[in-house]
N, C-alpha and C positions, 0 to 999 in steps of 0.2 A: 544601822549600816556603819562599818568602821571608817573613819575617813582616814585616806590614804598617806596623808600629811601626819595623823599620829601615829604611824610604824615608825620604828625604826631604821636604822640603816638595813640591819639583819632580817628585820621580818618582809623588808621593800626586795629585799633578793631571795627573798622564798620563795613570795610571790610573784615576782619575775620567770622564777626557774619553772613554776606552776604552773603558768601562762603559755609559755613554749613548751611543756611538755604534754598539756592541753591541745595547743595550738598539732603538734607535731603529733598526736595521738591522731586527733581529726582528719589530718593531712592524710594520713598512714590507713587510715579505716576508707577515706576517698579513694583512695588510690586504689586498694584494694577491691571496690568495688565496679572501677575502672577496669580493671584489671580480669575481675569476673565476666564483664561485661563483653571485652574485644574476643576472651576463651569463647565462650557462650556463640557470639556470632561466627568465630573462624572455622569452629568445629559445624555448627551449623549449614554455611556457606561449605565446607568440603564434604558433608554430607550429601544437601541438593544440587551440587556440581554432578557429585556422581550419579543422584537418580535423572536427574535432568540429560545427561550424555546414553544413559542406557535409556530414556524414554525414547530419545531423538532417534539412536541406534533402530530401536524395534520400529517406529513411528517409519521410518527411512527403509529397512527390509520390508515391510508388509504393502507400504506404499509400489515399490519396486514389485512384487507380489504379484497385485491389483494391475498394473498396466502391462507385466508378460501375463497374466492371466485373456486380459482383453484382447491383447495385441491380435491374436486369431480372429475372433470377433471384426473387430476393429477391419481388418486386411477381407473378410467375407464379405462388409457389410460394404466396404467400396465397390466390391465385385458385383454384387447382386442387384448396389442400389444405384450405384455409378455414380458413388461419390467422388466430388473430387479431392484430389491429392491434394495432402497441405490444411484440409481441415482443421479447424482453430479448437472445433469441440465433439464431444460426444458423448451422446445420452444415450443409457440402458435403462432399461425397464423389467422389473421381475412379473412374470408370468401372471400374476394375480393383481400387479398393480399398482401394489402396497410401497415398494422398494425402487428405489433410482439411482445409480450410479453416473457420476457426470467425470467426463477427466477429459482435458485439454491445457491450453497453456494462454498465457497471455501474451499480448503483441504488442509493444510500444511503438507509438508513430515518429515516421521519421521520413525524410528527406533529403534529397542533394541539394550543392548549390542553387541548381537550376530550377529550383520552385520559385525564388525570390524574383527570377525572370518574369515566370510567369503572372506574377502578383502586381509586379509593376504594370504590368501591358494590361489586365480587368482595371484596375483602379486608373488609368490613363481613360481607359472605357467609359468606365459610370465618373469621370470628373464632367466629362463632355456632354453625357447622359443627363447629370444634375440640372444642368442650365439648359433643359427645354421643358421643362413643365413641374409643377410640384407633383401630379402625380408620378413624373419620373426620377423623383427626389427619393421615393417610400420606397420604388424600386433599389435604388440605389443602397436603401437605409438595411434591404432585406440582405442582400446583396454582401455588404459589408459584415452582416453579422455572419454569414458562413466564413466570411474567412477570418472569424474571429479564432484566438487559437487559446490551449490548454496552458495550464501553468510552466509546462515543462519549453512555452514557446513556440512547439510546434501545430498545424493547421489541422487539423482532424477529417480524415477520407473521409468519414458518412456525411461530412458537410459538404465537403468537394463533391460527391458523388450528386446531391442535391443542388449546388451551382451549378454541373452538368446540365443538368434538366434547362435552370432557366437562361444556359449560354446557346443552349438548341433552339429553344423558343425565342427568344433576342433575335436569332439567325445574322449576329454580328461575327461576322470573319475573325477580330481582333480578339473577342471576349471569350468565343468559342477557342481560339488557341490559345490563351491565356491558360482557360482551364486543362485544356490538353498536356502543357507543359509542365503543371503542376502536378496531375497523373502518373505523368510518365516521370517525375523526378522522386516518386513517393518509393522507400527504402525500410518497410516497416523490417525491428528487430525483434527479434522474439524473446519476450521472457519468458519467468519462471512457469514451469506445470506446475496444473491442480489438480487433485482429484475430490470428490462432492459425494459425501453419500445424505440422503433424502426420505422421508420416510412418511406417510400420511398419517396425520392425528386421527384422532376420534370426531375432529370435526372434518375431517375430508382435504386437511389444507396441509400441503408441504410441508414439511419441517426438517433443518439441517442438523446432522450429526455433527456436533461441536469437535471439530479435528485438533484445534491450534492450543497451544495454551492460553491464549485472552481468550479462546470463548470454551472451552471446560468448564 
């Protein structure tokens, strides 16, 4: 190996000039494949932009299809069966069995101010409830978990609906309006529709038609 101390003045700036031309070769081949790299994904991404906006397109007409298709259905089947208005869901059934169609929407829970009234005035209830027996502590305990509430904060009907029961059987004037006011302050919002299609395996058990793109 030559040591670098017996070149030269002249051969120390050959090899210098090598060095960086080396160096700047490397640079130059990185970059380029850098380069290939962001082509490669941009062209990519504005390819799957566009299938993605025409899958949603069709996914979005055929959807809209499916609910004027049922809409008659749907307006018969309140007539006949004396559903009530405002239905959250509805299930079809194809003739043999095999086939389900589900389409409704969802409902986020919600509230006025005046739930927090009423929440104050049960919990005033079961404080005074707790200090007469430890059986009426469990009550209390049960009590509490219905108006225990979802992440979003707010209190969940099918639990209120369930307090109802045990502010009837209490037969406490205070606790049964407690719950009344919570009722009557409930403002549920509607979200997004769905539609579900369903289909029976070979073992006889439901199975969902992957609609979304995470379950394709």
């Amino acid at each position: 190996m030559t040591n670098i101390n017996e070149l030269t003045a002249e051969q120390r700036s050959q090899l210098l000039t090598q060095l960086k031309e080396q160096e700047a070769a490397e640079k130059a081949a990185r970059q380029a494949e850098v380069d290939a790299y962001k082509k490669l994904v941009s062209e990519s991404v504005v390819e799957c932009f566009h299938d993605c906006r025409q899958m949603s397109s069709m996914l979005a007409e055929r959807k809209a299809r499916i609910r004027e298709m049922f809409a008659g259905a749907i307006a018969l089947k309140e007539k006949l069966y004396g559903v009530k208005e405002g239905q959250q869901s509805h299930s079809f059934l194809s003739e043999d069995g095999n086939y389900r169609i589900k389409l409704g929407y969802y409902v986020n829970e919600s509230y006025d101010d005046t739930a927090e009234t009423g929440v104050a005035m049960i919990k005033e209830y079961l404080n005074e409830l707790s200090k007469t027996s430890v059986k009426a502590q469990e009550a209390v305990r049960i009590v509490l978990s219905l108006l225990a509430r979802d992440q979003q904060g707010n209190l969940k009907m099918s639990r209120i609906m369930t307090l109802r029961k045990h502010a009837q059987e209490s037969g406490d004037e205070r606790f049964i309006r407690g719950v009344d006011i919570i009722m009557d302050a409930y403002r549920p919002v509607k979200s997004k529709e769905f539609i579900k299609a369903e289909y029976k395996n070979e073992l006889g058990a439901w199975t969902n038609v992957p609609l979304g793109m995470t379950e394709a």
